[in-house]
TORKOL-270542 format. One record per atom (N, C-alpha, C, CB): residue number from 1; residue in one letter; atom name; x, y, z. Coordinates in pm, 1 decimal. Glycine has a CB too. Layout:
<recs>
REC NUM A CA X Y Z
...
</recs>
This chain:
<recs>
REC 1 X N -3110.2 7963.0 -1869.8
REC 1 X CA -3077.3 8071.5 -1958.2
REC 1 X C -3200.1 8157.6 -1981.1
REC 1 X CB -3022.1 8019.0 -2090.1
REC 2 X N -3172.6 8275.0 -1949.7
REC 2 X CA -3292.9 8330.4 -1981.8
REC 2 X C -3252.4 8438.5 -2127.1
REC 2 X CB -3356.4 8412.8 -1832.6
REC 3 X N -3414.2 8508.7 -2144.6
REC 3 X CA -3397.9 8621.4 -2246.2
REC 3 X C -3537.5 8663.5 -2266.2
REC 3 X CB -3325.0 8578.1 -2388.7
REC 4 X N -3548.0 8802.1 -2368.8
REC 4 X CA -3621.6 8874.1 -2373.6
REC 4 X C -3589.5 8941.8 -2549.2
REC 4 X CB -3608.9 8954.6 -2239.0
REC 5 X N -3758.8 8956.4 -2600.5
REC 5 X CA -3730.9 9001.4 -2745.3
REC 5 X C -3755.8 9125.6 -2724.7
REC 5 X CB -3811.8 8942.0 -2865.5
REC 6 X N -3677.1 9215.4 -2779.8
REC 6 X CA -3673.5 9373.2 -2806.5
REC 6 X C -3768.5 9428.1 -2916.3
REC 6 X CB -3527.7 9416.0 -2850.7
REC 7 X N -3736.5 9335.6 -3057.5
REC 7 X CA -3762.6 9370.4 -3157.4
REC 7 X C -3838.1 9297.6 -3232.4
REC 7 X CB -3679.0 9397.0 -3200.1
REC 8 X N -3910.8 9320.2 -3306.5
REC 8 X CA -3984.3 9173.7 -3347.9
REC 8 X C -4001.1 9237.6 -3500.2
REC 8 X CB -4162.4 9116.9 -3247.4
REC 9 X N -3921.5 9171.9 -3595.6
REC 9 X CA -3985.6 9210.3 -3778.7
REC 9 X C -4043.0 9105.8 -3811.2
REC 9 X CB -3872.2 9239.6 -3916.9
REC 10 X N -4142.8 9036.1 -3717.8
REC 10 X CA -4245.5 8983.2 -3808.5
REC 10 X C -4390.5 8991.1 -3822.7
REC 10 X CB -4234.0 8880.8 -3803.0
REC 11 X N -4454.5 9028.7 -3702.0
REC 11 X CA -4556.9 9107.3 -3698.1
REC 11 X C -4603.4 9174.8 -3769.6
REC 11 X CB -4555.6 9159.3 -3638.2
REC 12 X N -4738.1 9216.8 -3843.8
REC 12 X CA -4763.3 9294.8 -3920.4
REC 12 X C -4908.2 9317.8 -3911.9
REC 12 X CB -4713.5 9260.8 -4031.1
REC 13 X N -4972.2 9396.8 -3951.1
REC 13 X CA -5101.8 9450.4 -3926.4
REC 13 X C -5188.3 9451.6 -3757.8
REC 13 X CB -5181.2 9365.5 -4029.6
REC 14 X N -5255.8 9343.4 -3798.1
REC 14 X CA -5341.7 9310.6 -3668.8
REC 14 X C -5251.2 9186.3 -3559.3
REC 14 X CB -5512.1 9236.1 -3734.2
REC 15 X N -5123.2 9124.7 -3639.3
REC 15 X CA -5087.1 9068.1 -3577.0
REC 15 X C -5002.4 9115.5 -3438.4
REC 15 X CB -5049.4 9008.8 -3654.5
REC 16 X N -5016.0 9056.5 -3281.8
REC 16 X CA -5002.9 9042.1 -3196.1
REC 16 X C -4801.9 9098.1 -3182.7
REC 16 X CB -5075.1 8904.3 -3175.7
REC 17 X N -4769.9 9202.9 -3138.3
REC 17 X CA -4583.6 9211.9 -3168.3
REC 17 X C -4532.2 9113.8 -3037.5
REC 17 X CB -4495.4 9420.9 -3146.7
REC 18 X N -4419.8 9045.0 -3069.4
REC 18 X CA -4331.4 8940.9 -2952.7
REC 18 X C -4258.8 9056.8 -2871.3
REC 18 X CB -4192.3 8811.6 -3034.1
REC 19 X N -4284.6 9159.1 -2893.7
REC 19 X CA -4164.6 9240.4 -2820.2
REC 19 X C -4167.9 9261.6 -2660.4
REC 19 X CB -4161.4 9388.3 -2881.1
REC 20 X N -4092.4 9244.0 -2583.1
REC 20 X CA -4123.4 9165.6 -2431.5
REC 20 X C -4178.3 9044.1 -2399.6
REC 20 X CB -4204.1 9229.5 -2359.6
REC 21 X N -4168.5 8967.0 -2485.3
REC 21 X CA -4171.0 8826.8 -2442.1
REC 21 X C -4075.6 8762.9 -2415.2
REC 21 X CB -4218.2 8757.4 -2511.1
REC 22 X N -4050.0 8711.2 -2238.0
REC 22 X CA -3931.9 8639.5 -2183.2
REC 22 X C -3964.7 8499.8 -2195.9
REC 22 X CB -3897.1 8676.2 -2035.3
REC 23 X N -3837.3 8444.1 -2189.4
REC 23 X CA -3836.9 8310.1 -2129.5
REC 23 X C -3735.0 8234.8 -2079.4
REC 23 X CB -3878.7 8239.3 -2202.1
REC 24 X N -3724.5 8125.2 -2024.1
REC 24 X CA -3789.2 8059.3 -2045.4
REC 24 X C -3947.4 8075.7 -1934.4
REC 24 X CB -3699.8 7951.5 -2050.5
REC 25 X N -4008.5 7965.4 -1920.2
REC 25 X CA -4145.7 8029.6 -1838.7
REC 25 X C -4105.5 8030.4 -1677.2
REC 25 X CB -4305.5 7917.5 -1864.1
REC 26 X N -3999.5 7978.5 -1650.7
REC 26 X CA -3960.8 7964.6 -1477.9
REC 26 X C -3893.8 8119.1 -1509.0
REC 26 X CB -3822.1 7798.7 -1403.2
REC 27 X N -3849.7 8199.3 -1581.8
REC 27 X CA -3766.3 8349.1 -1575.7
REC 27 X C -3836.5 8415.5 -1514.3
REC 27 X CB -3732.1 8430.6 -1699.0
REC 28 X N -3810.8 8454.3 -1404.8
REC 28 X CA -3900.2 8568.4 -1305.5
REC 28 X C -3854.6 8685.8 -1351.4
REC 28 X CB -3877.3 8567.2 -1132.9
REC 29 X N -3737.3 8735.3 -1349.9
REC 29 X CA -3672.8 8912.8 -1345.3
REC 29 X C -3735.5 8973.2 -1515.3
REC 29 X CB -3424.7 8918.8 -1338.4
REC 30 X N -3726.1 9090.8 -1474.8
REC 30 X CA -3733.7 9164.1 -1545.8
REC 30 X C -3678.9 9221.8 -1670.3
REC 30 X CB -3738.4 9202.8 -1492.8
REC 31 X N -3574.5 9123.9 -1714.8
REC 31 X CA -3507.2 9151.3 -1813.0
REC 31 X C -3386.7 9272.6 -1841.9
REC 31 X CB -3599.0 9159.0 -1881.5
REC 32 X N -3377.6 9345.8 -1726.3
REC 32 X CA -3297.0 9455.3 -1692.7
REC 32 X C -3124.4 9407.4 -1688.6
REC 32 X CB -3356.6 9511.7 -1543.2
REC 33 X N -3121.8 9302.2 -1647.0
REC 33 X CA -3016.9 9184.0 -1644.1
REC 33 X C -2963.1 9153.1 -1726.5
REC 33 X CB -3043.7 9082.3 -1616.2
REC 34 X N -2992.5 9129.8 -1849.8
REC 34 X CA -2942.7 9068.3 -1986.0
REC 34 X C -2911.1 9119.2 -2075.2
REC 34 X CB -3003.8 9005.0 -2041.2
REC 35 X N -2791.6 9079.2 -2099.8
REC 35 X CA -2694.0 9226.6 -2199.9
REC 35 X C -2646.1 9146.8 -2290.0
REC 35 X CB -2540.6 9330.0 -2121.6
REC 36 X N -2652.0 9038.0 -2319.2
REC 36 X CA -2599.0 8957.3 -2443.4
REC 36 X C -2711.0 8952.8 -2601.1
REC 36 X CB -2579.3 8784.2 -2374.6
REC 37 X N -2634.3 9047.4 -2679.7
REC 37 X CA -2730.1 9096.6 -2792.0
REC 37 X C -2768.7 8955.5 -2879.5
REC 37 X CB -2646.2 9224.5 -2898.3
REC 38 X N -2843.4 8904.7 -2905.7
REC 38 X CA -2869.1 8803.6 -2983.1
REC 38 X C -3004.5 8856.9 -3130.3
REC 38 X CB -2921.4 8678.4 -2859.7
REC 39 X N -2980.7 8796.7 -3221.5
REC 39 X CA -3098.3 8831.0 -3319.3
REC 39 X C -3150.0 8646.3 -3367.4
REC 39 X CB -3022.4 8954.0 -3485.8
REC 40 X N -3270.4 8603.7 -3426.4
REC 40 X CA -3317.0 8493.4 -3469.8
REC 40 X C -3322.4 8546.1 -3672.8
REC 40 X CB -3484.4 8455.9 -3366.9
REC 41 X N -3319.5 8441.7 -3683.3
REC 41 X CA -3345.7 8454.6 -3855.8
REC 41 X C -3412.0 8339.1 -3951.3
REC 41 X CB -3201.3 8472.3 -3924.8
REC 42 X N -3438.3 8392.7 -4033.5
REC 42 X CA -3478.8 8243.6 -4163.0
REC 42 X C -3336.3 8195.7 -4211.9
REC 42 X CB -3585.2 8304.0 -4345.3
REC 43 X N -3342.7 8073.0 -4268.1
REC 43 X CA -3289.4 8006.5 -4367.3
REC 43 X C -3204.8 8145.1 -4511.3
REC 43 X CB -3440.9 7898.0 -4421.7
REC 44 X N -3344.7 8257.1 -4519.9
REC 44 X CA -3314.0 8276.1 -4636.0
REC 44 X C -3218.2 8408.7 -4599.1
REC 44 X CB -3442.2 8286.7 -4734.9
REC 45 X N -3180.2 8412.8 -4454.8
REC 45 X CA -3126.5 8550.5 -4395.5
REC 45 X C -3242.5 8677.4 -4345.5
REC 45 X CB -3029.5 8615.8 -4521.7
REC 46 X N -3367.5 8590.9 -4331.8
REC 46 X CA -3509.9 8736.6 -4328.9
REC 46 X C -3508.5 8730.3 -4153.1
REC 46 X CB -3740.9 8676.9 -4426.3
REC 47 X N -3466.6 8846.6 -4116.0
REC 47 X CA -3441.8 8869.8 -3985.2
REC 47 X C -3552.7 8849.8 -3937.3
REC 47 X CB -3389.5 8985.4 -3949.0
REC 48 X N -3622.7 8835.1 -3806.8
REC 48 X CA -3720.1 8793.4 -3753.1
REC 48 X C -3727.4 8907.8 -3615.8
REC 48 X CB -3702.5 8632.2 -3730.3
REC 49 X N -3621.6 8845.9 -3499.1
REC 49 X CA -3605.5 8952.1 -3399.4
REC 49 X C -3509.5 8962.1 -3368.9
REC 49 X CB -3661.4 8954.1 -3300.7
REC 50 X N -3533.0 9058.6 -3249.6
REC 50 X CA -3343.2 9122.2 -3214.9
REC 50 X C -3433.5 9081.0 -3065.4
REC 50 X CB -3250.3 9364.1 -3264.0
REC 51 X N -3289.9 9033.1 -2984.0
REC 51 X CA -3326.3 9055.5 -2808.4
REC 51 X C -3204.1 9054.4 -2728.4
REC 51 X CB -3424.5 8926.8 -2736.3
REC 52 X N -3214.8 9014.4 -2607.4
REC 52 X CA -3126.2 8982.2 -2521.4
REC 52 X C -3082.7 8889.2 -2441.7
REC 52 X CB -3131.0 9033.5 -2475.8
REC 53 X N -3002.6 8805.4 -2420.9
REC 53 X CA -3007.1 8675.1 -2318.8
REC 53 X C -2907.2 8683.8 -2220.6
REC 53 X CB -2983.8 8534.5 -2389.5
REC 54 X N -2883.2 8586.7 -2107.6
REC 54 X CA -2825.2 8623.7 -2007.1
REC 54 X C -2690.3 8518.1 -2038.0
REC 54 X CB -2920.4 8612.3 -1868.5
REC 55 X N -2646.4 8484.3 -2140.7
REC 55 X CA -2565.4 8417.9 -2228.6
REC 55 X C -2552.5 8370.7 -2374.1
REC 55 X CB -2558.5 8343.7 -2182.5
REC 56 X N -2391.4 8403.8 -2386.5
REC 56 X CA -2389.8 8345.2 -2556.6
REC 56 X C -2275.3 8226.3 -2594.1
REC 56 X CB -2345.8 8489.3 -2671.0
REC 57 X N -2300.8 8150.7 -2403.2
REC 57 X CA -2215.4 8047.7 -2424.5
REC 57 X C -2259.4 7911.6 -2538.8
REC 57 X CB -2194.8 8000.5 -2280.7
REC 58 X N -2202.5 7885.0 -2619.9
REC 58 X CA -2238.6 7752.4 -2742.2
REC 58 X C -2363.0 7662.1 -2722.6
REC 58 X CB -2112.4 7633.2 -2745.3
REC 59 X N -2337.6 7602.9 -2543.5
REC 59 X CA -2381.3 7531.8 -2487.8
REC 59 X C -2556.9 7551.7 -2444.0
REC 59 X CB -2286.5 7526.4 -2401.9
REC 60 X N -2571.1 7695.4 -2424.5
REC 60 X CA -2713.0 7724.0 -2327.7
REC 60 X C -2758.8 7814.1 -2464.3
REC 60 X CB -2695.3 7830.3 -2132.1
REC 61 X N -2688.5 7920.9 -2510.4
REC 61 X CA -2722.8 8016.2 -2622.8
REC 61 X C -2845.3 7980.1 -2716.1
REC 61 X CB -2600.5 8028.3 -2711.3
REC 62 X N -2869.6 7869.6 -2700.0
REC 62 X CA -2975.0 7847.3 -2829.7
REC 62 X C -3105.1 7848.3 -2792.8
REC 62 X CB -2960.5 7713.2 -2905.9
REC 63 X N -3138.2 7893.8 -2625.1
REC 63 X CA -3235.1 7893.3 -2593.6
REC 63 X C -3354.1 7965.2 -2626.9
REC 63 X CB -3212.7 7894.8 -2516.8
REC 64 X N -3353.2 8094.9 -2691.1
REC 64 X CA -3416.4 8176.9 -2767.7
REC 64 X C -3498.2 8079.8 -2882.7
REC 64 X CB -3309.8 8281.7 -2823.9
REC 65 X N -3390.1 8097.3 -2920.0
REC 65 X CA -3443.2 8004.7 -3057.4
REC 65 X C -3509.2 7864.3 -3049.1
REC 65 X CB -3320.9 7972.5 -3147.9
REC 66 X N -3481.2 7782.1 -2962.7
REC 66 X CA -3575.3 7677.0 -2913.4
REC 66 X C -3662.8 7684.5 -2857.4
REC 66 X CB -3545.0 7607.7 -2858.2
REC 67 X N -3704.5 7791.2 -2759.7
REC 67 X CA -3766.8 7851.5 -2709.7
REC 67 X C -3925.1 7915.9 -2782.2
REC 67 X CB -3672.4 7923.3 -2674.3
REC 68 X N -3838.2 7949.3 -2846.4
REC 68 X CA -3964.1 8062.8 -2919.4
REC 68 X C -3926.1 8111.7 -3040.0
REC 68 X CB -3997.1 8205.6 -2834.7
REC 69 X N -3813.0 8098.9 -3124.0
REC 69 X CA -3815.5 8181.2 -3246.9
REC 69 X C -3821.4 8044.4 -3378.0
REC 69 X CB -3652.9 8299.7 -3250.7
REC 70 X N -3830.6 7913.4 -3348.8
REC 70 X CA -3862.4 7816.5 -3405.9
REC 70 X C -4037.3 7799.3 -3424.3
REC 70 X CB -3790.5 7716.1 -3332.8
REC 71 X N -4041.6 7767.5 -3291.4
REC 71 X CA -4163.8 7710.3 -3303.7
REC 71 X C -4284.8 7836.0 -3290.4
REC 71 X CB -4172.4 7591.6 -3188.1
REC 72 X N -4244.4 7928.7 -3259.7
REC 72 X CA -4335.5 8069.9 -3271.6
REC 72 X C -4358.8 8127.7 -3448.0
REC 72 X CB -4233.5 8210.9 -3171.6
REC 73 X N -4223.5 8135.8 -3501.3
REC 73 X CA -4223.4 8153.2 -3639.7
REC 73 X C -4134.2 8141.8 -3748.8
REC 73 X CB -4251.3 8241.0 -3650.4
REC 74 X N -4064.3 8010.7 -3743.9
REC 74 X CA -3994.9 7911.5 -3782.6
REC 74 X C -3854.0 7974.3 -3835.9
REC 74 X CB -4076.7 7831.4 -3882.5
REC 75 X N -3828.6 8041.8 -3739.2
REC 75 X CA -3666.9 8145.7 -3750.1
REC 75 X C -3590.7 7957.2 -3749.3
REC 75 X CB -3604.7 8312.4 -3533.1
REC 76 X N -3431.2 7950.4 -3809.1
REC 76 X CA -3365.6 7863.5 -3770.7
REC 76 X C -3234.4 7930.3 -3751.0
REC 76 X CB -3374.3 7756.2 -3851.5
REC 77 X N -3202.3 8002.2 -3747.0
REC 77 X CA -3098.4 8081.0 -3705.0
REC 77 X C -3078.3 8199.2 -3618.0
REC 77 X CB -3061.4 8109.7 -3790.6
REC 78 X N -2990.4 8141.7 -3492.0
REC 78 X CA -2951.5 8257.1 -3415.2
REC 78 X C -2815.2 8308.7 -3417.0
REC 78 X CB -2978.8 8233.4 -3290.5
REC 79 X N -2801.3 8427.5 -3381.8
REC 79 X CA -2688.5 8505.4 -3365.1
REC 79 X C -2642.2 8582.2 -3292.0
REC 79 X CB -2675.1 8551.6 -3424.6
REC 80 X N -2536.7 8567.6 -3217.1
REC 80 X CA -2468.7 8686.5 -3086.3
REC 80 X C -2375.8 8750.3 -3095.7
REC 80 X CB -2425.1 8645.0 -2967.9
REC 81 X N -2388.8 8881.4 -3080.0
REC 81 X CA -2308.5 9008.9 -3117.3
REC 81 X C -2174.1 8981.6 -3039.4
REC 81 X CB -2387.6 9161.7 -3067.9
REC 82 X N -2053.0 8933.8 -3133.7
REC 82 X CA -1937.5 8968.7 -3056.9
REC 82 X C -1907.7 9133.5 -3129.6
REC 82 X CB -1799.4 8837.2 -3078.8
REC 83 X N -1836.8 9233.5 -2976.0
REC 83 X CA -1789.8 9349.4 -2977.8
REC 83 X C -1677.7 9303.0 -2984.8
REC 83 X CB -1818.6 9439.6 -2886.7
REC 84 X N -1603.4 9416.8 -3008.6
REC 84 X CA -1449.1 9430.6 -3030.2
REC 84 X C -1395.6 9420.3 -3142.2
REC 84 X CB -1380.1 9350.2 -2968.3
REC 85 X N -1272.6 9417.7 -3198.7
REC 85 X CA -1238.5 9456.9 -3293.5
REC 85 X C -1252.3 9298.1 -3363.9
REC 85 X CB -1107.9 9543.3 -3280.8
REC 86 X N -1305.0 9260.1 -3508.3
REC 86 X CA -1301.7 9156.9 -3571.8
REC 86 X C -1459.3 9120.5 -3524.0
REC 86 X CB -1172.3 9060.6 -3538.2
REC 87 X N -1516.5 9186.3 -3430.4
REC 87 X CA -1649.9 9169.1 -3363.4
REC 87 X C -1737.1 9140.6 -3499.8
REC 87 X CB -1703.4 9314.8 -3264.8
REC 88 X N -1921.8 9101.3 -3457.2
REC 88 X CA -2008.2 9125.8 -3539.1
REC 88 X C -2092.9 9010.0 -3507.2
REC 88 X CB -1960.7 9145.8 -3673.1
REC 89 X N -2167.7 8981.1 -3586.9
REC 89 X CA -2312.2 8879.7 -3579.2
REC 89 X C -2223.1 8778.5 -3570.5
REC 89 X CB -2442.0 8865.6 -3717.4
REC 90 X N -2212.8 8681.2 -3541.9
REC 90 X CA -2167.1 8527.3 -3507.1
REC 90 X C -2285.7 8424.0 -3471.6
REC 90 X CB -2066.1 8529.3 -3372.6
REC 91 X N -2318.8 8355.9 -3615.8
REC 91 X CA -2394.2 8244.2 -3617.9
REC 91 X C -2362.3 8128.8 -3482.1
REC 91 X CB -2364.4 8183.8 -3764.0
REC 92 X N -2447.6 8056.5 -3437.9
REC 92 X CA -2438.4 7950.8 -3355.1
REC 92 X C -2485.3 7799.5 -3382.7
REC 92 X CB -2497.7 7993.6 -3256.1
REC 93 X N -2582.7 7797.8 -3519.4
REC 93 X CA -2601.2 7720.5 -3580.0
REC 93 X C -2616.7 7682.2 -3684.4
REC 93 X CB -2636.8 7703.1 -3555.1
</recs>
């Protein structure tokens, strides 16, 4: 499963932004590929980032977040944009 962060709200001043950071570390492409909207979050709902993955099946989906939005800056919640009507953020854990 791969993915890529777009957005990063946690960064601030001198700190370093996640924005284009893929993974996992075997992900070669370019991220041009991945259209499944996902965002990471706190506990308390404090958004962290927005990105993209190349799935938002139950099973692989949590790779972001195990990946890098845990142990990078202790997000515990991810979420993938269902479209369509009744659509919207849809928790996964």
């Amino acid at each position: 499963m791969a993915w890529i962060i777009d957005k990063d709200y946690v960064a601030e001043g001198n700190e370093k932004s996640a924005v284009g950071v893929m993974g996992p570390r075997i992900y070669t492409g370019d991220g041009t590929e991945l259209k499944k909207r996902f965002r990471m979050l706190d506990d308390d709902g404090r958004l962290y980032y927005e990105g993209r993955s190349d799935t938002d099946d139950d099973e692989n989906a949590l790779g972001p977040l195990d990946d890098f939005g845990t142990p990078y800056a202790g997000a515990t919640i991810i979420q993938y944009w269902v479209a369509g009507r009744g659509g919207g953020w849809r928790n996964l854990n």
